[in-house]
DSSP file (Angstrom, degrees, kcal/mol; ACC not computed):
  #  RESIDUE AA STRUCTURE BP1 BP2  ACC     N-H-->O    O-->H-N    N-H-->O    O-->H-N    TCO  KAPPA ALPHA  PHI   PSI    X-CA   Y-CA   Z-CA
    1    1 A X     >        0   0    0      0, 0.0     4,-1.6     0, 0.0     5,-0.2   0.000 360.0 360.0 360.0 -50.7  150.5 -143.1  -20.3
    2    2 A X  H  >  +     0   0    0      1,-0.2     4,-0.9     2,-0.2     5,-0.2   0.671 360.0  48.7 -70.8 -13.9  147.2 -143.8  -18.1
    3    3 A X  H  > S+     0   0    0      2,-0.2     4,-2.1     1,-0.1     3,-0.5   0.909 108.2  49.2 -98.1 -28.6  148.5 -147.5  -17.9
    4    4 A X  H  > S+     0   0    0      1,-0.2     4,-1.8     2,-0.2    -2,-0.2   0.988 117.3  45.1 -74.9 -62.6  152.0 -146.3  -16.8
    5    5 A X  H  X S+     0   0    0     -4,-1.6     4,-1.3     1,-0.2    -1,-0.2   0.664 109.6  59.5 -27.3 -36.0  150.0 -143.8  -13.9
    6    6 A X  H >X>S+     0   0    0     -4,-0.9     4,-6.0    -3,-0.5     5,-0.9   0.938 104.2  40.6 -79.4 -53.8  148.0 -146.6  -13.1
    7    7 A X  H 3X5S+     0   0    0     -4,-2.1     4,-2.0    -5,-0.2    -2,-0.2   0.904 112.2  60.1 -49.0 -38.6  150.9 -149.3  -12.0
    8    8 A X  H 3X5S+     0   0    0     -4,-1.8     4,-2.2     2,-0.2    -1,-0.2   0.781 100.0  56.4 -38.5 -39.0  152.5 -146.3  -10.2
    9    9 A X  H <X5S+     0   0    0     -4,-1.3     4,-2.6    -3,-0.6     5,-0.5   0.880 113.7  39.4 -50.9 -57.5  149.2 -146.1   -8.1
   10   10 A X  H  X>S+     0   0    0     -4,-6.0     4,-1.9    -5,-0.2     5,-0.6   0.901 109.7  54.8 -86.8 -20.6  149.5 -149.5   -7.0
   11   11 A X  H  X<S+     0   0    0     -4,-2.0     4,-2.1    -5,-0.9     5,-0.5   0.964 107.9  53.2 -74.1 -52.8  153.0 -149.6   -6.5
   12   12 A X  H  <>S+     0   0    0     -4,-2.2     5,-1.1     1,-0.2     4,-0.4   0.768 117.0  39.5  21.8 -85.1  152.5 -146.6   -4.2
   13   13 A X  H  <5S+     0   0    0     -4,-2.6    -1,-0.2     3,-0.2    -2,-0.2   0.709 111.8  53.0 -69.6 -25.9  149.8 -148.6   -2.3
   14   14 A X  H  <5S+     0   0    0     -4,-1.9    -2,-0.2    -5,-0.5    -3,-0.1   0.861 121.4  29.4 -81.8 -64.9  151.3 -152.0   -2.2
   15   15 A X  T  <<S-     0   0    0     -4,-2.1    -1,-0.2    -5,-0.6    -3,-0.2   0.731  98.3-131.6 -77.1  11.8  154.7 -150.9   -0.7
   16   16 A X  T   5 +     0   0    0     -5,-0.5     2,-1.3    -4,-0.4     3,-0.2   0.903  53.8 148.3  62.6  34.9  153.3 -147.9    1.2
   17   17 A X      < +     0   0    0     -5,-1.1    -1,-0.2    -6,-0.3     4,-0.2  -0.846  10.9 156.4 -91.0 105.8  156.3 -145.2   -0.2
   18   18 A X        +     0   0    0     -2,-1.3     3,-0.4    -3,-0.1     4,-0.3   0.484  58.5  71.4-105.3  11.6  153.6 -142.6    0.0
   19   19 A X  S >  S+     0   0    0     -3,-0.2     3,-0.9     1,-0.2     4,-0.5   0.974  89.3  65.2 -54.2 -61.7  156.8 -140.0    0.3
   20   20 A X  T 3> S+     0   0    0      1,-0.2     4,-2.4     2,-0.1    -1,-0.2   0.571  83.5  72.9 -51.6 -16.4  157.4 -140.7   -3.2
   21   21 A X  H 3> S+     0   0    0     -3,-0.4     4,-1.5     1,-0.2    -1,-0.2   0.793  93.3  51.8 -61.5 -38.4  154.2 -139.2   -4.5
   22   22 A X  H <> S+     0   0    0     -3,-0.9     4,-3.0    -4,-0.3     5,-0.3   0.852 108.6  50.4 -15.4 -64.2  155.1 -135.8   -4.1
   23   23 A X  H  > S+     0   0    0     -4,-0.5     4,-1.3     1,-0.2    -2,-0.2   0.807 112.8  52.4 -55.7 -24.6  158.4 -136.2   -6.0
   24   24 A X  H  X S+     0   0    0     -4,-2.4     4,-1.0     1,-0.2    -2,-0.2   0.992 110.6  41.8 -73.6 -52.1  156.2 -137.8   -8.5
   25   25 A X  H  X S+     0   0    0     -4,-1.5     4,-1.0     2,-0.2    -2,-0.2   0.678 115.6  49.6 -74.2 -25.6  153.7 -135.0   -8.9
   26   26 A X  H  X>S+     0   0    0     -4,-3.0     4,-2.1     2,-0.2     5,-0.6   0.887 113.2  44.1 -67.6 -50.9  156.2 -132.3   -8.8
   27   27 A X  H  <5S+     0   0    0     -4,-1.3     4,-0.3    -5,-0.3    -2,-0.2   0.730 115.1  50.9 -66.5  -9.6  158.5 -134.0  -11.5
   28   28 A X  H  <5S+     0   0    0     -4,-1.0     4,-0.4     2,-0.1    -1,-0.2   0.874 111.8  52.4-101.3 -37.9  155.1 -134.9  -13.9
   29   29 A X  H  <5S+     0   0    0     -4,-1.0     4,-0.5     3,-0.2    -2,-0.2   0.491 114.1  39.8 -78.6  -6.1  154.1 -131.0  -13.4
   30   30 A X  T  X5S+     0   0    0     -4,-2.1     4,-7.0     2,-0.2    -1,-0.1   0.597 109.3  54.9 -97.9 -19.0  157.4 -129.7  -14.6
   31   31 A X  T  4<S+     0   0    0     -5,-0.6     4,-0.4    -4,-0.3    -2,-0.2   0.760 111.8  48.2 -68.3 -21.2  157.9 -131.9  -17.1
   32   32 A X  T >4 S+     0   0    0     -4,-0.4     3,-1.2     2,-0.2     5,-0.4   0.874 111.3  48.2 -79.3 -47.7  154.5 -130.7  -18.3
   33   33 A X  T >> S+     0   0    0     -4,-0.5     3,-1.1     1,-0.3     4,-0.6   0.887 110.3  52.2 -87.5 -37.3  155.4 -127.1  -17.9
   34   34 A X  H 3X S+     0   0    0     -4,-7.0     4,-0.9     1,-0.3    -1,-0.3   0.829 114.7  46.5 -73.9 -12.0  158.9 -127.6  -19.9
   35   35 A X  H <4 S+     0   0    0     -3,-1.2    -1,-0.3    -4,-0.4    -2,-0.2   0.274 111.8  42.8-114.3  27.2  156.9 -129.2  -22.7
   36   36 A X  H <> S+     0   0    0     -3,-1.1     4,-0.5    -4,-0.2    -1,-0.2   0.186 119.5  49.1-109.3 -15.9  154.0 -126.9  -23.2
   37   37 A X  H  < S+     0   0    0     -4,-0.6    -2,-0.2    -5,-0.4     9,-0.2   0.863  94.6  64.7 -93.6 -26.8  156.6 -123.9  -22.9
   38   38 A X  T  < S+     0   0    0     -4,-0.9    -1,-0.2     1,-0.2    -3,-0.1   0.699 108.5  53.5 -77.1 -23.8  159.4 -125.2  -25.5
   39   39 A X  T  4 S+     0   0    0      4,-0.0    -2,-0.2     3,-0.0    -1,-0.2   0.573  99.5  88.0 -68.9 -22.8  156.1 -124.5  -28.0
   40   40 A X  S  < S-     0   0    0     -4,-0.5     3,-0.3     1,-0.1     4,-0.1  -0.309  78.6-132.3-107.1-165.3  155.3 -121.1  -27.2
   41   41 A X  S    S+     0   0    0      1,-0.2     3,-0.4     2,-0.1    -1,-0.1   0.670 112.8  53.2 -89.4 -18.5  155.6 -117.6  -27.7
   42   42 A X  S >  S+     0   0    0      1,-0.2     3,-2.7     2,-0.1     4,-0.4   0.690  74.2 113.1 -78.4  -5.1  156.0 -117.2  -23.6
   43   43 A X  G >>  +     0   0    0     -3,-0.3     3,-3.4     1,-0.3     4,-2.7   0.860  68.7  56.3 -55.1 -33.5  158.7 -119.8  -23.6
   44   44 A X  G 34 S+     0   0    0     -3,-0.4    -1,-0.3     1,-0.3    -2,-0.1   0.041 109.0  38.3 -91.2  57.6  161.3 -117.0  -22.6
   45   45 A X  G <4 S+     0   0    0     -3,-2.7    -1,-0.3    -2,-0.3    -2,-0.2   0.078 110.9  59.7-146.9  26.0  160.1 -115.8  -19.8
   46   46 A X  T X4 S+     0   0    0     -3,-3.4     3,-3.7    -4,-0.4     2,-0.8   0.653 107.7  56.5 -75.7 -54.3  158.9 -119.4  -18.5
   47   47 A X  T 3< S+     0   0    0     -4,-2.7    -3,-0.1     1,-0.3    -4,-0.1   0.135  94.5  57.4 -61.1  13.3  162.5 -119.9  -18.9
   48   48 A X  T 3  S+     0   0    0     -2,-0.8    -1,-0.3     2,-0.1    -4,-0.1   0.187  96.0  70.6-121.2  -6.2  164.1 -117.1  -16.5
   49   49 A X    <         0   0    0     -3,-3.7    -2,-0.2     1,-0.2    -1,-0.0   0.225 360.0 360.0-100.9  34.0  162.1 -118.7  -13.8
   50   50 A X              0   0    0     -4,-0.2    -1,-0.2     0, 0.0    -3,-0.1   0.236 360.0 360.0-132.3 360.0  164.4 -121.6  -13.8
């Protein structure tokens, strides 16, 4: 996972897409939120704000 983050970092900097980092950090923080939320007791009512 840190190695995958890291090569993203430099690809980032070598071709200079710094739009894509947004897209990145939003899609890595939902992807977090659906998999901490498919475990709990809150998942439905994480799941009525989608």
């Amino acid at each position: 996972m840190l190695q995958a983050a890291k090569e993203i970092g430099e690809f980032l900097l070598h071709r200079k897409k710094w739009w894509l980092a947004p897209v990145i950090i939003v899609l890595a923080l939902l992807g977090a939120v659906m998999a901490v939320s498919a475990s709990s007791p809150l998942a439905p009512f994480i799941y009525t704000l989608f």
